[in-house]
C-alpha positions as CSV (number, residue, x, y, z in Angstrom):
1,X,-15.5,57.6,81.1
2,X,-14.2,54.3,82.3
3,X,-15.2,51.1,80.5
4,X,-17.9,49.4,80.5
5,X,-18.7,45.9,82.1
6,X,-21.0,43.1,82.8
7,X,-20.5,41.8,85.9
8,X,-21.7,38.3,86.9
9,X,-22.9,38.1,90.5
10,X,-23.7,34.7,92.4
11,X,-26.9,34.2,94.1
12,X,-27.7,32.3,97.0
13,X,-29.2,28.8,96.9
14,X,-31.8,29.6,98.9
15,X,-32.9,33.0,99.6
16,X,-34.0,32.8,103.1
17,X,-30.4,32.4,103.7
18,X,-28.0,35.4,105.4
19,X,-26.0,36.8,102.6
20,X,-23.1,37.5,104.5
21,X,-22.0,33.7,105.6
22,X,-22.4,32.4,101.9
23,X,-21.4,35.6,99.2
24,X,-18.3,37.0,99.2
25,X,-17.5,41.0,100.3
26,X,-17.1,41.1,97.0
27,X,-20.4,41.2,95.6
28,X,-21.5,43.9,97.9
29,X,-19.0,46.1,96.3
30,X,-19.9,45.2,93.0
31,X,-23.9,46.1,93.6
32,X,-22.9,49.1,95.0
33,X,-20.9,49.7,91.9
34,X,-23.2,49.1,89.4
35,X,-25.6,51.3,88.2
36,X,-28.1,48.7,86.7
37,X,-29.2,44.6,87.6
38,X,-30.5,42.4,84.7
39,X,-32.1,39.6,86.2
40,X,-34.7,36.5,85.9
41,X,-38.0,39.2,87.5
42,X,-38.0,41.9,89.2
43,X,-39.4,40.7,92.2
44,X,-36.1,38.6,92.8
45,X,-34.0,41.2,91.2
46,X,-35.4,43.5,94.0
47,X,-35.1,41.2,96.9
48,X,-31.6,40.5,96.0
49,X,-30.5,44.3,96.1
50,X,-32.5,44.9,99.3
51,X,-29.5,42.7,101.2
52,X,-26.8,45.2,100.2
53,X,-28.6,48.6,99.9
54,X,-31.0,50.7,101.2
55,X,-34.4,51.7,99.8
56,X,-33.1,54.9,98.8
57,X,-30.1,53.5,96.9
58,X,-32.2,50.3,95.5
59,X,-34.3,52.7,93.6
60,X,-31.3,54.1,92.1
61,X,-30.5,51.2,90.3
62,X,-32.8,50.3,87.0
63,X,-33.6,46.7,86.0
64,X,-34.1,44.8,83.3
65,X,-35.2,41.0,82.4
66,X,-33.7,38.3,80.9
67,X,-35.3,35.1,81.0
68,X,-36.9,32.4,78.7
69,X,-39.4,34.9,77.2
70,X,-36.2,37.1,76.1
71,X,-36.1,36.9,72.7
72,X,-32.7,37.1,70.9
73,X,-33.3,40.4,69.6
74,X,-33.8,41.6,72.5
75,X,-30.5,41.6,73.9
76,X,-28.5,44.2,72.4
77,X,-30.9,46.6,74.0
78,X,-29.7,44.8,77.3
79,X,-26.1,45.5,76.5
80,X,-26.9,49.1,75.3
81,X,-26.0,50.7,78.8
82,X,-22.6,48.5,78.6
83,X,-21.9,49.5,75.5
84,X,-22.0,53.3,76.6
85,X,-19.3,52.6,79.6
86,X,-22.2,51.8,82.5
87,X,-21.3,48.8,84.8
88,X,-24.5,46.4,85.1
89,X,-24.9,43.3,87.6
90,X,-26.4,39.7,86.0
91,X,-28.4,37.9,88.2
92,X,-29.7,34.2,88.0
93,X,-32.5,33.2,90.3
94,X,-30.4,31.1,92.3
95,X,-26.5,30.5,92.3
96,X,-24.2,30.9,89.6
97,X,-25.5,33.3,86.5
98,X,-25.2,31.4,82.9
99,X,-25.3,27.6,84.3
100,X,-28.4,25.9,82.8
101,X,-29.4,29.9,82.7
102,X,-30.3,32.1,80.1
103,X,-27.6,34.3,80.7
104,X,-25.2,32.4,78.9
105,X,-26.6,34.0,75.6
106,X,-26.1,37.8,76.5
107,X,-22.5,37.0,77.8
108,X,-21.7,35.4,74.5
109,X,-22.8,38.6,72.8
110,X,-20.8,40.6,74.6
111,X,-17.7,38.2,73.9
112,X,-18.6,38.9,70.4
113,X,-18.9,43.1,71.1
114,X,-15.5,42.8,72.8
115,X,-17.6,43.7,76.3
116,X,-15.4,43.4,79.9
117,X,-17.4,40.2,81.5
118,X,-16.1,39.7,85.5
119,X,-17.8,36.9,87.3
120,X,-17.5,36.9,91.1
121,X,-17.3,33.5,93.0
122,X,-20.2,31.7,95.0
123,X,-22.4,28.7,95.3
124,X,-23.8,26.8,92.4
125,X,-25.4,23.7,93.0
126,X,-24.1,21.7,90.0
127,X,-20.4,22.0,91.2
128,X,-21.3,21.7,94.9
129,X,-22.7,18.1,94.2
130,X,-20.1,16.7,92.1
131,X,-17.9,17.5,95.3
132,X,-19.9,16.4,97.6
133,X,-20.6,13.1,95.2
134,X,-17.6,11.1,95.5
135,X,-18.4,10.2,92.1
136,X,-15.5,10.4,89.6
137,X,-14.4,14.2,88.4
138,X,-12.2,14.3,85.8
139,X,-14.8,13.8,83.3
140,X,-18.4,14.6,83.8
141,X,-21.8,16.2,81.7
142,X,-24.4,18.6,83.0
143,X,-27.8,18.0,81.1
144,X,-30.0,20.3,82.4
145,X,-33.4,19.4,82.6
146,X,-34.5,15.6,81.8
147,X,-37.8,15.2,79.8
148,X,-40.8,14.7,81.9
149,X,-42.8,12.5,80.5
150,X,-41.9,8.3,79.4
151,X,-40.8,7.2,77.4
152,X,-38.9,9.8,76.3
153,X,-37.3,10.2,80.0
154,X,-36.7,6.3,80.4
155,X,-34.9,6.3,77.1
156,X,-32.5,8.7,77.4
157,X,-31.8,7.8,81.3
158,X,-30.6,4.5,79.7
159,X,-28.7,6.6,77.3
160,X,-26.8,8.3,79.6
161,X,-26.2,5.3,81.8
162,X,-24.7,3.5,78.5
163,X,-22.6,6.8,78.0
164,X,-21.4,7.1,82.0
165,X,-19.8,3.5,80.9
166,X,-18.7,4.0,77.5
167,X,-17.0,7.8,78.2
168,X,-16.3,7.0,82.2
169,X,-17.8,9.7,83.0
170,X,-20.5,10.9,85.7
171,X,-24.1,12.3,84.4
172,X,-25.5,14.9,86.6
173,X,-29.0,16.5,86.0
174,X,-31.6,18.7,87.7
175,X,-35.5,18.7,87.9
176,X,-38.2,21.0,89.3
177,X,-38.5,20.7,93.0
178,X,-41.9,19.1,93.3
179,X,-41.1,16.6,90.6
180,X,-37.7,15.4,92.7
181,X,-39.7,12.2,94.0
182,X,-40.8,11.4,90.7
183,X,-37.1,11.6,89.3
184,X,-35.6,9.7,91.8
185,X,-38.5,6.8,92.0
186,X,-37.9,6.6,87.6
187,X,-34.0,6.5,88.5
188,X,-34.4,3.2,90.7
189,X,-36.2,1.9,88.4
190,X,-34.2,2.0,85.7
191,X,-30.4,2.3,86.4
192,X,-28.4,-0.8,86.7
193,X,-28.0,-1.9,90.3
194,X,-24.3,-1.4,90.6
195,X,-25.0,1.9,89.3
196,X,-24.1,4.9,91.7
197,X,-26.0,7.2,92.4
198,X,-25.9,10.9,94.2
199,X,-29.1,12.5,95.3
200,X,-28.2,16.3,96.9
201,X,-30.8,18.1,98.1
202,X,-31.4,21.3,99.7
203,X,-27.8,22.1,99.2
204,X,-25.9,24.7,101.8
205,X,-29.6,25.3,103.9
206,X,-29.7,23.5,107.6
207,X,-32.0,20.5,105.3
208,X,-28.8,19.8,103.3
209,X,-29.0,16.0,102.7
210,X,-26.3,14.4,100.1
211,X,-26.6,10.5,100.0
212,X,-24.4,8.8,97.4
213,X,-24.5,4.7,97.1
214,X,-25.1,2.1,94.5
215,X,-28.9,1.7,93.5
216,X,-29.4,-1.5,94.8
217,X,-28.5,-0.1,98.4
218,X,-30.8,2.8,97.3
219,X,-33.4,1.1,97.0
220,X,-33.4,0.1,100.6
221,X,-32.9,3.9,102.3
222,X,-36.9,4.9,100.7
223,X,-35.5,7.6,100.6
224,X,-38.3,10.9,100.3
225,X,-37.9,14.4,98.7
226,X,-40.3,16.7,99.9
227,X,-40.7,19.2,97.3
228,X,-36.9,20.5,97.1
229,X,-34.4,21.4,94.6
230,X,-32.2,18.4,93.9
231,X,-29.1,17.5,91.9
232,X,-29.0,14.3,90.9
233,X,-26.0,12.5,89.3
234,X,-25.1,8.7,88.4
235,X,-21.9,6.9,87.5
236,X,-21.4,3.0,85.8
237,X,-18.0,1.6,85.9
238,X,-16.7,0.2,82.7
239,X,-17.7,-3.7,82.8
């Protein structure tokens, strides 16, 4: 019996999307390789193994959920196939499992149960807009999701704007699709107007928009979101 492994498979951005110009041949291997998918629901989970198999061969393959309803004692029974030399798939929602995901928790068990983790290579959104940014890389924070409501979300955009200066490093955050234009109307509100900042939206679909400029040109593009996912990142130069 040959070890077992959790392998780490990249999602698409957006699932209307063809697989084959975005994933890698890679991950078509590896889902016809494993004999089980954890993922975010089943109706994703299912969608996701429909690109690379047929129905026959889909039903094959079991599932199992992780998400934010997944309690931590629930996991070893995730890793329980693993454990017995299986090869199971993880699967985020959208791009890369384990960033701002719930996966990260199950691979750190297996770490700690000495469990073969492979990731394969694809699209996540975070990296893609520090790329596309021009904002400086060598040092830079991910923070998730901001809180919603003020003043708790005014107070720790100011926060991080102070820290951007202090550390030199660029802040980059997401939010719910069809709270984007709230986001981005607080941001201008707030950040200093030298302050740059990087709004990328719709990342690697035909709508992809990236626009990166200080605030106080910003303020002049009115710019709109309709409703999509968005990364949004800032930068203030030390004075």
């Amino acid at each position: 019996m040959h070890p077992g492994k959790l392998i780490l498979l990249p999602n698409l951005l957006e699932e209307t999307l063809p697989h084959e110009t975005i994933l890698p041949p890679s991950v078509s291997t590896a889902v016809h390789a494993i004999e089980g998918l954890i993922a975010e629901s089943e109706k994703s989970a299912r969608r996701y193994l429909r690109r690379f198999l047929s129905h026959e061969d889909m039903n094959r393959k079991q599932l199992k959920l992780l998400n934010e309803h997944t309690k931590d004692t629930d996991l070893p029974a995730l890793l329980a196939p693993i454990v017995e030399g299986k090869w199971w798939g993880l699967l985020t929602d959208a791009g890369l499992p384990c960033l701002a995901d719930p996966g990260a928790q199950l691979v750190w068990l297996a770490r700690q149960r000495s469990i073969a983790v492979e990731a394969l290579p694809g699209p996540s959104s975070i990296i893609m807009a520090l790329q596309l940014s021009g904002l400086p890389s060598q040092r830079f924070a991910f923070h998730g999701y901001l809180p919603r409501e003020s003043p708790d979300l005014e107070g720790l955009i100011r926060l991080l704007e102070k820290r951007s200066r202090e550390e030199d490093a660029a802040q980059f955050f997401i939010e719910a699709p069809y709270r984007s234009q709230k986001l981005l109307d607080t941001l201008l509100a707030i950040l200093q107007p030298t302050t740059r900042l990087t709004v990328a939206a719709s990342l690697t679909t035909a709508q992809e928009r990236v626009v990166s400029m200080p605030v106080t040109k910003f303020k002049s593009l009115q710019m709109v979101l309709n409703k999509e996912p968005v990364v949004f990142g800032f930068y203030t130069a030390r004075d």
